[in-house]
C-alpha positions as CSV (number, residue, x, y, z in Angstrom):
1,X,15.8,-33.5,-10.3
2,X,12.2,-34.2,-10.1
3,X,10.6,-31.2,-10.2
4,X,11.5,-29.2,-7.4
5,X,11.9,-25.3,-7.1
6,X,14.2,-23.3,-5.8
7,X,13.2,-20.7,-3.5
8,X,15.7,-17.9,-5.0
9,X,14.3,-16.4,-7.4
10,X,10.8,-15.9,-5.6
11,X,8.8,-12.7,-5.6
12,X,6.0,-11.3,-3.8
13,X,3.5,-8.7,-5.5
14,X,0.5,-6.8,-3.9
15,X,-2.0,-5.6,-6.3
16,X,-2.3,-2.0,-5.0
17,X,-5.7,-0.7,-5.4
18,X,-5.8,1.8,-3.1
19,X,-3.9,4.3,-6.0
20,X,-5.3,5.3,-9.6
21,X,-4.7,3.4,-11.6
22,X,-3.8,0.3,-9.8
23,X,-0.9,-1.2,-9.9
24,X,1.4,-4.3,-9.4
25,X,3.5,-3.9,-6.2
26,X,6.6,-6.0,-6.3
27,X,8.3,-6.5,-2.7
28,X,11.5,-5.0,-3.1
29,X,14.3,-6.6,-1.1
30,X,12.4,-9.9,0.2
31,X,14.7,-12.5,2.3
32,X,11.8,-14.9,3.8
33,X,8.2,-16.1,2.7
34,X,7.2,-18.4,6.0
35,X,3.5,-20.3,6.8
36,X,1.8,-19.4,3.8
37,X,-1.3,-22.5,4.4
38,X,-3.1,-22.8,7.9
39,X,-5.6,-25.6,9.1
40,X,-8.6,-26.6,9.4
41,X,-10.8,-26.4,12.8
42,X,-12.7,-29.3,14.6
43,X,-16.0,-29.6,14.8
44,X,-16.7,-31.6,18.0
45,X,-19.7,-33.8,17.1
46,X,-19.3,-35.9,20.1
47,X,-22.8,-37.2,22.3
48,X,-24.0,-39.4,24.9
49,X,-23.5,-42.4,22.8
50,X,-19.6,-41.9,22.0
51,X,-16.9,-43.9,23.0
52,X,-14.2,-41.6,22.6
53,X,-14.3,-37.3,21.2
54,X,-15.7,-37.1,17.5
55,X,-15.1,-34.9,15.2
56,X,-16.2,-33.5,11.8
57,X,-13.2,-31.5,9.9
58,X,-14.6,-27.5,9.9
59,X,-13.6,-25.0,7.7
60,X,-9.6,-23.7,6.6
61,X,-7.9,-21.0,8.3
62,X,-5.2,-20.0,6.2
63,X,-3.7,-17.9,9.1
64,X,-0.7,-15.5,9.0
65,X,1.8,-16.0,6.0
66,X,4.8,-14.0,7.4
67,X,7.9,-12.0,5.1
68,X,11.2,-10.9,6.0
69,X,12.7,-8.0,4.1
70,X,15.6,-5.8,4.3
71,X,14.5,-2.5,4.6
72,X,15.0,0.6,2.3
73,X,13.1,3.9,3.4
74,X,13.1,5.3,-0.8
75,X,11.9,2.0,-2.3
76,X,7.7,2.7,-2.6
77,X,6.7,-1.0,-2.3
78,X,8.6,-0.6,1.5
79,X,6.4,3.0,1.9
80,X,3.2,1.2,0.7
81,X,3.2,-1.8,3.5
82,X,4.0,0.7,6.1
83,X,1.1,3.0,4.9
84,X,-1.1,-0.2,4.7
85,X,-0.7,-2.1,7.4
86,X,-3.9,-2.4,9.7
87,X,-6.2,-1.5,6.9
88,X,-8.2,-2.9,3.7
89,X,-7.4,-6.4,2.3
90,X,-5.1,-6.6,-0.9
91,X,-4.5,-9.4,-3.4
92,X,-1.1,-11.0,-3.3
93,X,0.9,-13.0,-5.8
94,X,4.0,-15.3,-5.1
95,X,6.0,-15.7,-8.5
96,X,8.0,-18.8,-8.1
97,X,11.5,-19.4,-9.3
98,X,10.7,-21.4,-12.3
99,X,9.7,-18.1,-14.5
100,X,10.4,-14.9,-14.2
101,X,7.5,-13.1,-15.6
102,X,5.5,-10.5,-13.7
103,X,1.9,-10.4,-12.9
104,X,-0.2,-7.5,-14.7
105,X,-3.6,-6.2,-13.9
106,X,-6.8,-7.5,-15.6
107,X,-9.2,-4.7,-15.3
108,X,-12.2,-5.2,-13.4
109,X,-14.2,-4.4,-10.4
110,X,-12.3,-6.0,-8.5
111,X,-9.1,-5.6,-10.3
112,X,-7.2,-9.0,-10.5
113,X,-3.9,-10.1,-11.4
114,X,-3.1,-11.9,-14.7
115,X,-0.7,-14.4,-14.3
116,X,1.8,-15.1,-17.0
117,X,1.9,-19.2,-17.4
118,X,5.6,-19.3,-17.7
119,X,5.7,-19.4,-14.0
120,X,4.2,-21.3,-11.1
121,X,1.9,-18.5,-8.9
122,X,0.4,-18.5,-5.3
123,X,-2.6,-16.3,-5.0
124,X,-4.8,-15.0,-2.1
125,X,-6.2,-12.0,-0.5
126,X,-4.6,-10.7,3.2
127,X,-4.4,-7.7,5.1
128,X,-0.9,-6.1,6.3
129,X,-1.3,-7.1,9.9
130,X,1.7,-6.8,11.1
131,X,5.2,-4.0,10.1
132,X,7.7,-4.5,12.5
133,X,11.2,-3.5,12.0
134,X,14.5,-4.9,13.9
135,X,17.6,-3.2,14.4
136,X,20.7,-5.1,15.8
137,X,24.6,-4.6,16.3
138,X,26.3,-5.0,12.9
139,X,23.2,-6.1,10.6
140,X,20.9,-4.2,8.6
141,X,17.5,-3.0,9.3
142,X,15.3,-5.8,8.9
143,X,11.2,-5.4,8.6
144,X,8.9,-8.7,10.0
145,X,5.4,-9.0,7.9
146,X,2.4,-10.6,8.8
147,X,-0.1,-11.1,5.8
148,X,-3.7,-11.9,7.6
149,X,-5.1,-14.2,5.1
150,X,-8.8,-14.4,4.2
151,X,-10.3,-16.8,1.9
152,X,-8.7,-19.7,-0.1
153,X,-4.6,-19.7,-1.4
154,X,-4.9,-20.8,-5.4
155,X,-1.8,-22.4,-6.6
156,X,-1.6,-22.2,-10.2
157,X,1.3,-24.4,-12.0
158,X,3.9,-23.2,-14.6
159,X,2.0,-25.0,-17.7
């Protein structure tokens, strides 16, 4: 093996800030993490004296990481997307499965995570844009997430 992870064993966290104190969310029940990365747009710099369409490389669009969970109506982190969703930008954390540590909160204004370094760690801010849940003969109740994210994804490496 040369250094590839698993994906059991992977955890989502939302730093909730909307309560007091904040606190570190952990996604309860999570089956899928999908598209967390985007691209970048094009720039069309082409003029009279091109042979062909130029372009420069614009900024990254990180787009809409998606989640799959299987819901349950008790568990709070469940409550807290549904109650979010459509509203104020959170910071996330994706613990990979090379640790197991969880993320606590460094105090600030904003509040960040701190990130134990016994385990590899996506980070980036995103809105709850999407809740949707799915309900089908002989399954359970499944909820579809869309994470609208806004700035840059920070991969930090189990050291």
């Amino acid at each position: 093996m040369s250094g590839e992870l698993k994906t059991q064993g992977s955890e989502l966290y939302m730093l909730d800030t909307s309560e007091s104190p904040e606190r570190v969310l952990k996604i309860a029940n999570l089956t899928t993490i999908d598209s967390l990365g985007g691209s970048a747009s094009d720039i069309d710099v082409t003029n009279l004296d091109s042979t062909a369409r130029e372009y420069l490389v614009g900024l990254q669009d990180n787009g809409t990481a998606s989640f799959g969970l299987n819901l349950n109506p008790q568990d709070e982190s469940h409550q807290k997307i549904f109650e979010v969703a459509g509203g104020d930008r959170y910071l996330w954390a994706i613990g990979c499965s090379d640790g197991t540590a969880a993320p606590t909160i460094t105090a600030g204004n904003p509040p960040t995570f701190t990130l134990p370094a016994t385990r590899t760690w996506f980070t980036f801010q995103a809105s709850v844009q999407e809740a949707t849940r799915s309900f089908s003969t002989d399954d359970a109740i499944r909820v579809q997430g869309g994470l609208r994210v806004s700035g840059s994804i920070v991969m930090t490496p189990k050291v």
